[in-house]
Backbone and ligand atoms as CSV (ligand in chain L), in Angstrom:
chain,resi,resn,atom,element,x,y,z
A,1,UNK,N,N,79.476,61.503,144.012
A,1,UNK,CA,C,78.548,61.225,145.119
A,1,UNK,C,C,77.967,62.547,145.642
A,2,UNK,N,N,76.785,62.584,145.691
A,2,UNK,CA,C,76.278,63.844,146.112
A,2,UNK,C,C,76.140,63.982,147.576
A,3,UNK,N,N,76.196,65.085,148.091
A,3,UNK,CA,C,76.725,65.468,149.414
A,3,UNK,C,C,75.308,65.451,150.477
A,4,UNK,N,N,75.561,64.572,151.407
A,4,UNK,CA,C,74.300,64.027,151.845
A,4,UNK,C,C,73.814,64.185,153.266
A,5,UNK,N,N,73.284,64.802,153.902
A,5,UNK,CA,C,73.280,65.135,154.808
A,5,UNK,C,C,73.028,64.192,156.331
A,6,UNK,N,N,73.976,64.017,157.217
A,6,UNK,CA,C,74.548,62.993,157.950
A,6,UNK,C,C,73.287,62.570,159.410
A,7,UNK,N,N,72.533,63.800,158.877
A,7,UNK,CA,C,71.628,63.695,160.660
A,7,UNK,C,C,70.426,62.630,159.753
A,8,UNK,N,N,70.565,61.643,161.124
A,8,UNK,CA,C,69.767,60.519,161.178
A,8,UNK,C,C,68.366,60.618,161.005
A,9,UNK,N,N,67.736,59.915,159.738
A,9,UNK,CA,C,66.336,60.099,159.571
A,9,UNK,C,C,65.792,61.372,158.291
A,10,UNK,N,N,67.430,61.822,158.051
A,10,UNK,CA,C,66.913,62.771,156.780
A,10,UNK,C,C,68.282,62.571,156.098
A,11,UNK,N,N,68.020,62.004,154.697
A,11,UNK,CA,C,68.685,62.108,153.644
A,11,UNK,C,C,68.618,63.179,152.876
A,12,UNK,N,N,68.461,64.449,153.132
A,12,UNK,CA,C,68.545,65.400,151.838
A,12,UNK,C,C,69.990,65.673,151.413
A,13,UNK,N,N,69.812,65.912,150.440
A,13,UNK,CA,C,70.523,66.664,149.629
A,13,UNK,C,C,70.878,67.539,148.697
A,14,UNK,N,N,71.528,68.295,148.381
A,14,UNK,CA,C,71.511,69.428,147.974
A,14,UNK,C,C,70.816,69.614,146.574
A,15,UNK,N,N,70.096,68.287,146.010
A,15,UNK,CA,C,69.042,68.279,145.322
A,15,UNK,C,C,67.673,68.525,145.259
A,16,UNK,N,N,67.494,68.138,146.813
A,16,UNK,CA,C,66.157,68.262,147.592
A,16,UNK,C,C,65.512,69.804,147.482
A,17,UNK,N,N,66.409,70.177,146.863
A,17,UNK,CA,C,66.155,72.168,146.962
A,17,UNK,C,C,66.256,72.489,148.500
A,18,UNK,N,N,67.570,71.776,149.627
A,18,UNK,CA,C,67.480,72.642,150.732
A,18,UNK,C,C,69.088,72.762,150.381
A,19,UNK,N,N,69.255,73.523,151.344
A,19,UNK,CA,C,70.802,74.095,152.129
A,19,UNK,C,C,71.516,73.138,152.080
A,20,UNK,N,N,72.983,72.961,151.412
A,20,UNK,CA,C,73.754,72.170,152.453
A,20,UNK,C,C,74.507,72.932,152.898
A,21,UNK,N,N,75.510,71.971,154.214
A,21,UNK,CA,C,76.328,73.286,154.932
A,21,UNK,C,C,77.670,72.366,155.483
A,22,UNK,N,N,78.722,72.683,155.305
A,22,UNK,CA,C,79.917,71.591,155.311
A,22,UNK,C,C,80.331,72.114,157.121
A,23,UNK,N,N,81.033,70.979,157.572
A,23,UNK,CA,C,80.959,71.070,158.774
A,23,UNK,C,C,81.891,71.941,159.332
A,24,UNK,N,N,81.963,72.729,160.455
A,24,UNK,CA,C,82.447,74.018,160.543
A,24,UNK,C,C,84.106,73.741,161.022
A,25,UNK,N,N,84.716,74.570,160.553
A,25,UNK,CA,C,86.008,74.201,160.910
A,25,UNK,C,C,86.639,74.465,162.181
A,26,UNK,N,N,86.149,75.729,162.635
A,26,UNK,CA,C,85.819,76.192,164.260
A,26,UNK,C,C,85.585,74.572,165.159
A,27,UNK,N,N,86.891,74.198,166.123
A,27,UNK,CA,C,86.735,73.045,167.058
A,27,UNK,C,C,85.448,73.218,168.060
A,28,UNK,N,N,85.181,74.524,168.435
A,28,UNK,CA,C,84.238,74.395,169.197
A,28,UNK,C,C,82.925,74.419,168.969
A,29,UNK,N,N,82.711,74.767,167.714
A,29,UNK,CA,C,81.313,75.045,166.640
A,29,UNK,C,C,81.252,73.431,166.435
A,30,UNK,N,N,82.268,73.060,165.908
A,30,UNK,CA,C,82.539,71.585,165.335
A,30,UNK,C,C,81.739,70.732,166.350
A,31,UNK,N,N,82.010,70.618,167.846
A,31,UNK,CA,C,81.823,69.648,168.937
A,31,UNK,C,C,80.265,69.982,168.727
A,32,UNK,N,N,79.757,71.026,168.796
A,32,UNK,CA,C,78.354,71.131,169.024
A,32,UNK,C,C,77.648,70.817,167.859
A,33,UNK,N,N,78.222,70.750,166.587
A,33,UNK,CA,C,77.608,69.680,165.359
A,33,UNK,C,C,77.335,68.176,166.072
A,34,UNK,N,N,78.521,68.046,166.525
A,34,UNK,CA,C,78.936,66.389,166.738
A,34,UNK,C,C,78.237,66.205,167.512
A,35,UNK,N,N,77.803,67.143,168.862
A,35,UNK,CA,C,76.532,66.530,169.933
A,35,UNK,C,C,75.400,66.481,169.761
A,36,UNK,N,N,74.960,67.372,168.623
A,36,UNK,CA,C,73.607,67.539,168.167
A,36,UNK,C,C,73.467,66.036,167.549
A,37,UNK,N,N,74.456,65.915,165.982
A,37,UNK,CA,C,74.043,64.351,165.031
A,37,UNK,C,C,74.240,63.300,165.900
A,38,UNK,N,N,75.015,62.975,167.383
A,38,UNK,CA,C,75.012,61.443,168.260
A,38,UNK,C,C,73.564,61.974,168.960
A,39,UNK,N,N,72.929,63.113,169.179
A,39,UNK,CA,C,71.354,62.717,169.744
A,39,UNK,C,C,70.796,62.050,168.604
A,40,UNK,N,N,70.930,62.021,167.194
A,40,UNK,CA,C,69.927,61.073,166.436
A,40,UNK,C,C,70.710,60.005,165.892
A,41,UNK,N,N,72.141,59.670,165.796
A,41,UNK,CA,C,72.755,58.892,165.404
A,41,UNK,C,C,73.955,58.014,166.736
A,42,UNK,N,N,73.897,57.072,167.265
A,42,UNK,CA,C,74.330,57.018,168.709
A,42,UNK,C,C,75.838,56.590,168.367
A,43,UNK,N,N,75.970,56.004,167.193
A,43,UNK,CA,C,77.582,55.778,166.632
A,43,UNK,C,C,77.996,56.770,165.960
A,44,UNK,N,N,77.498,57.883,166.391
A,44,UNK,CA,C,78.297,59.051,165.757
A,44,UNK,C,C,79.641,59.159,166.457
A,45,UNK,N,N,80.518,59.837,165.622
A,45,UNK,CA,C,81.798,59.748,166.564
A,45,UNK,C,C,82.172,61.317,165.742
A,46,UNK,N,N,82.821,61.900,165.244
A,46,UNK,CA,C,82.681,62.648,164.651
A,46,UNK,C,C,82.658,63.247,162.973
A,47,UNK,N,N,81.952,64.508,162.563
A,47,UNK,CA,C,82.560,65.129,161.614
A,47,UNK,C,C,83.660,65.459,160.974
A,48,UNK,N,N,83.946,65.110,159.453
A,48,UNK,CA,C,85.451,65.880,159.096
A,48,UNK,C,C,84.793,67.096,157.853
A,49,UNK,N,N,85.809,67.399,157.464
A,49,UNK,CA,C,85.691,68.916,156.435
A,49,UNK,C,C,84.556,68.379,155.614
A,50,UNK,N,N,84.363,66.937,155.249
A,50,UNK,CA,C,83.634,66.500,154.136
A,50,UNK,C,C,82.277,66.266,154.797
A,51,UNK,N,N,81.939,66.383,155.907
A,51,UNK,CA,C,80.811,65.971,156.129
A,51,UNK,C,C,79.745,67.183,156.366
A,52,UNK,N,N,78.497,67.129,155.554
A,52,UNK,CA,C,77.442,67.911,155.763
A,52,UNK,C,C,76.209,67.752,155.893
A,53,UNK,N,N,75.659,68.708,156.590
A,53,UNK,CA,C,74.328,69.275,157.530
A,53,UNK,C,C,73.625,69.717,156.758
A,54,UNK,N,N,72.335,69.377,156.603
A,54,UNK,CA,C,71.592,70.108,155.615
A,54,UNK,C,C,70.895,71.370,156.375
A,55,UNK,N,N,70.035,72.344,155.876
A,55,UNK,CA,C,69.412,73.700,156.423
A,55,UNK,C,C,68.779,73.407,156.950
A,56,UNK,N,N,67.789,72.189,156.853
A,56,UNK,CA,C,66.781,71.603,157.778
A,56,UNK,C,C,66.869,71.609,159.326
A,57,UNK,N,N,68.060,71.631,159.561
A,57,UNK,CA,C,68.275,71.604,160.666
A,57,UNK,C,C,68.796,72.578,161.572
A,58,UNK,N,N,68.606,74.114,160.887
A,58,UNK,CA,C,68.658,75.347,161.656
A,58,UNK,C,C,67.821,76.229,161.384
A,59,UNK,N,N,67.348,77.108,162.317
A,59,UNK,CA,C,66.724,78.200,162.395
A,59,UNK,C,C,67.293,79.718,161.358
A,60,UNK,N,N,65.943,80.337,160.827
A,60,UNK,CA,C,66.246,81.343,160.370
A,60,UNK,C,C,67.420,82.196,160.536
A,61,UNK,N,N,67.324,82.318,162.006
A,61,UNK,CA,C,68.405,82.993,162.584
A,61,UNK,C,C,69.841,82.530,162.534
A,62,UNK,N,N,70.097,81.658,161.945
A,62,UNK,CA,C,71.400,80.821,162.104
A,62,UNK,C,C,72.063,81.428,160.789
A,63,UNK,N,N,70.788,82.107,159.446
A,63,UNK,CA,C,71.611,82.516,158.803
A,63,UNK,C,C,71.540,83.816,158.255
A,64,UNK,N,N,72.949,84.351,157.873
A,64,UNK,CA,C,73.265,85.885,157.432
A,64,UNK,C,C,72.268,86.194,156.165
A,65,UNK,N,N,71.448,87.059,156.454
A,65,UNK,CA,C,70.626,87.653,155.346
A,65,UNK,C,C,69.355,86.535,155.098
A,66,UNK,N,N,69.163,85.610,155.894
A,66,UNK,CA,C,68.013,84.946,155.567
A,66,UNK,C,C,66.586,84.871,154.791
A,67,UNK,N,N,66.681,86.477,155.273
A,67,UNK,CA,C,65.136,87.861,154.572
A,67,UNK,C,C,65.511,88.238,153.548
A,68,UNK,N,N,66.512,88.020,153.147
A,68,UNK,CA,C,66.990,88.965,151.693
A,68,UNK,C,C,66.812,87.325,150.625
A,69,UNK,N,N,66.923,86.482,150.979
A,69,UNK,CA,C,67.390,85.204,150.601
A,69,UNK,C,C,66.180,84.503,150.020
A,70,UNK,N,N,64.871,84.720,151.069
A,70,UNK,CA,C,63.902,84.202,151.188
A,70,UNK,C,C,63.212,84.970,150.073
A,71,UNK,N,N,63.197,86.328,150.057
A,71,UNK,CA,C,62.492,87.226,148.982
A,71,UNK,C,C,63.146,87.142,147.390
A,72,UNK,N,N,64.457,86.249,147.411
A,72,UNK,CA,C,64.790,86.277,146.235
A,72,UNK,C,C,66.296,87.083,145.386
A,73,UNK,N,N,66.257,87.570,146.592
A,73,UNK,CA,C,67.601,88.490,146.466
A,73,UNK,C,C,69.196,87.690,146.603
A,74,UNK,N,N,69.406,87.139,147.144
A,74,UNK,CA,C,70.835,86.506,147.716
A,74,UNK,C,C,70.775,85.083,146.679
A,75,UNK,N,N,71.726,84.973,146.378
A,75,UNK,CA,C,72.162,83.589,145.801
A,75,UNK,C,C,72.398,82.482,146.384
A,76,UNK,N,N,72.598,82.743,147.624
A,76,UNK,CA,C,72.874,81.177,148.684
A,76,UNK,C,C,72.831,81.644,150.043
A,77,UNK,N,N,72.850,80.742,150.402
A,77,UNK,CA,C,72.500,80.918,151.975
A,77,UNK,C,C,73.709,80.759,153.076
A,78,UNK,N,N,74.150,81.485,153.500
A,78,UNK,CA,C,75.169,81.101,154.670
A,78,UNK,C,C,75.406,81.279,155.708
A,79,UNK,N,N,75.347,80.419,156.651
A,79,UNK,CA,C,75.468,80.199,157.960
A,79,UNK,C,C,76.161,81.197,158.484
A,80,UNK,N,N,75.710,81.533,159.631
A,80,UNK,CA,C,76.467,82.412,160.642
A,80,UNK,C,C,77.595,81.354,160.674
A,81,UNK,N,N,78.847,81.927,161.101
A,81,UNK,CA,C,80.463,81.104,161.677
A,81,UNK,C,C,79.701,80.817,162.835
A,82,UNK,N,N,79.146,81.218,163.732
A,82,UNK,CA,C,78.584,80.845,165.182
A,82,UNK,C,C,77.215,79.181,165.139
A,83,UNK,N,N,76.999,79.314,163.981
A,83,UNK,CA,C,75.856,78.557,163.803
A,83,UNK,C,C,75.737,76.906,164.235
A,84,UNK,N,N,75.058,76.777,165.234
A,84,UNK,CA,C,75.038,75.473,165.529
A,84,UNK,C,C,73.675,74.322,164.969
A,85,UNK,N,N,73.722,73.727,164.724
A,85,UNK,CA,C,71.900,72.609,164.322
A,85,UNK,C,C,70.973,72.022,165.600
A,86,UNK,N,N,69.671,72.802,165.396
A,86,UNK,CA,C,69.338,72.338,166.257
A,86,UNK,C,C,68.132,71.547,166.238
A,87,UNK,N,N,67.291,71.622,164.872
A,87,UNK,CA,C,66.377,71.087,164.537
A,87,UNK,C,C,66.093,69.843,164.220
A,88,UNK,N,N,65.465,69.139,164.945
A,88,UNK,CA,C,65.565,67.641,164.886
A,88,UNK,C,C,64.482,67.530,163.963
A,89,UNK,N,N,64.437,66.487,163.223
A,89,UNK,CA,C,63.832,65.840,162.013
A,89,UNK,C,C,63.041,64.307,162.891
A,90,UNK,N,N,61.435,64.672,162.965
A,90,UNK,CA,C,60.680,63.612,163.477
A,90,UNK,C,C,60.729,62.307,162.571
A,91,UNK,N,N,60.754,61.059,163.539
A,91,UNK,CA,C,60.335,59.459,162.674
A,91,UNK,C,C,59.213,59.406,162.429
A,92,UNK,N,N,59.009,59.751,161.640
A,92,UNK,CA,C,57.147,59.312,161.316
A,92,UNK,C,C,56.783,58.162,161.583
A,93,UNK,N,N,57.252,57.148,160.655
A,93,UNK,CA,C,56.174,56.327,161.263
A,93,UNK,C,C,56.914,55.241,162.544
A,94,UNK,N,N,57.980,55.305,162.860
A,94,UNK,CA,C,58.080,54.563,163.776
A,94,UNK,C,C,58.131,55.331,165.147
A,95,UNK,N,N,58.132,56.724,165.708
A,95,UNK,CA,C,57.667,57.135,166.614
A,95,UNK,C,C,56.066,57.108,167.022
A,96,UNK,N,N,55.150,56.802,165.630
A,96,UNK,CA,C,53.660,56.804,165.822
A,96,UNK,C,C,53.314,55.740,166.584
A,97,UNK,N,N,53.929,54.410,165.759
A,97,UNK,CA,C,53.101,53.185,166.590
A,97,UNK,C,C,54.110,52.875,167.476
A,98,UNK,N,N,55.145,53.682,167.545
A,98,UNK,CA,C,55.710,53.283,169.668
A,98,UNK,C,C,54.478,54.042,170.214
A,99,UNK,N,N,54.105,54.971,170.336
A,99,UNK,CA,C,53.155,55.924,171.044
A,99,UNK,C,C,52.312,55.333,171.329
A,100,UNK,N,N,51.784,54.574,170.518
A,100,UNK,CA,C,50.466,54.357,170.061
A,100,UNK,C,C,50.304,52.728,170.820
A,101,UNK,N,N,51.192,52.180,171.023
A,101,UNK,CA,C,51.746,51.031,171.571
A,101,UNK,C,C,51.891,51.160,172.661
A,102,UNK,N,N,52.292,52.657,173.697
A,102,UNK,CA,C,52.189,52.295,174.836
A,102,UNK,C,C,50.889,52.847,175.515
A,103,UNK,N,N,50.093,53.562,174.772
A,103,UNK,CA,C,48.703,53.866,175.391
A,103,UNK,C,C,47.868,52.669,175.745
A,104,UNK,N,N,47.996,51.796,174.741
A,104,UNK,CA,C,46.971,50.247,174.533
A,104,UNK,C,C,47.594,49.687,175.895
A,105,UNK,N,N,48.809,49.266,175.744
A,105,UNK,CA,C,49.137,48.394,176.909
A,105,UNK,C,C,48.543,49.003,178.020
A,106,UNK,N,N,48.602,50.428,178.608
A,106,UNK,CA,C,48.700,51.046,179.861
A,106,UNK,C,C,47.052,50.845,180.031
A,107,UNK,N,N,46.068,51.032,179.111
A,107,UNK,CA,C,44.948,50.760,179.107
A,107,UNK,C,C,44.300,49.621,179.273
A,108,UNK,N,N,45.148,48.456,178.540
A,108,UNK,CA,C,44.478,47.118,179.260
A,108,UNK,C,C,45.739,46.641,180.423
A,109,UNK,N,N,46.136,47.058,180.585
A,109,UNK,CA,C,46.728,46.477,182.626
A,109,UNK,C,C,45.568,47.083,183.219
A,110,UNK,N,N,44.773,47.829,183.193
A,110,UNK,CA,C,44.357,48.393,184.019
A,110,UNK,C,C,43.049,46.930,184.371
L,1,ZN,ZN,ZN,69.187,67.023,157.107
């Protein structure tokens, strides 16, 4: 089974040509995985050793040598130990026509 990344609304995997990143073993790094994936998943309860985060969901800065990585130099990518996810992954199309759904209404009450 290929290792699939748990935040709601993105299935990548380490096929996709991004990052994966196994969940940190650090309890307090750990909790702030777990609060980030219940903002997009609400039955989240938590992460174990097996569960992973894809890159999508952190900033440059989250990882060691990022610039060396990007130019071709480094073989993989790895997270700062400090590194938390913070990048949320938009619903396309079902955030569009909620939007889009409440402009119409607000326009004809009027
Ligand atoms: Zn992801």
């Amino acid at each position: 089974m290929p290792r699939k990344c748990v935040v709601a609304g993105c299935s990548n995997t380490h096929k996709d040509g991004v990052t994966t990143h196994l969940w940190p073993k650090d309890e307090k790094i750990a909790l702030k995985w777990d609060r980030f994936v219940r903002l997009t998943r609400v039955d989240w309860i938590k992460g174990t050793t097996a569960t992973t985060v894809c890159g999508a969901h952190f900033t440059p800065e989250d990882f060691d040598g990022y610039n060396q990585w990007k130019a071709g130099f480094g073989m993989r990518l790895r997270l700062k130990p400090c590194a938390v996810p913070t990048v949320h992954h938009r619903y396309p199309s079902l955030h569009k026509s909620r939007a889009r759904g409440n402009t119409t209404s607000r326009s004809q009450s009027k």
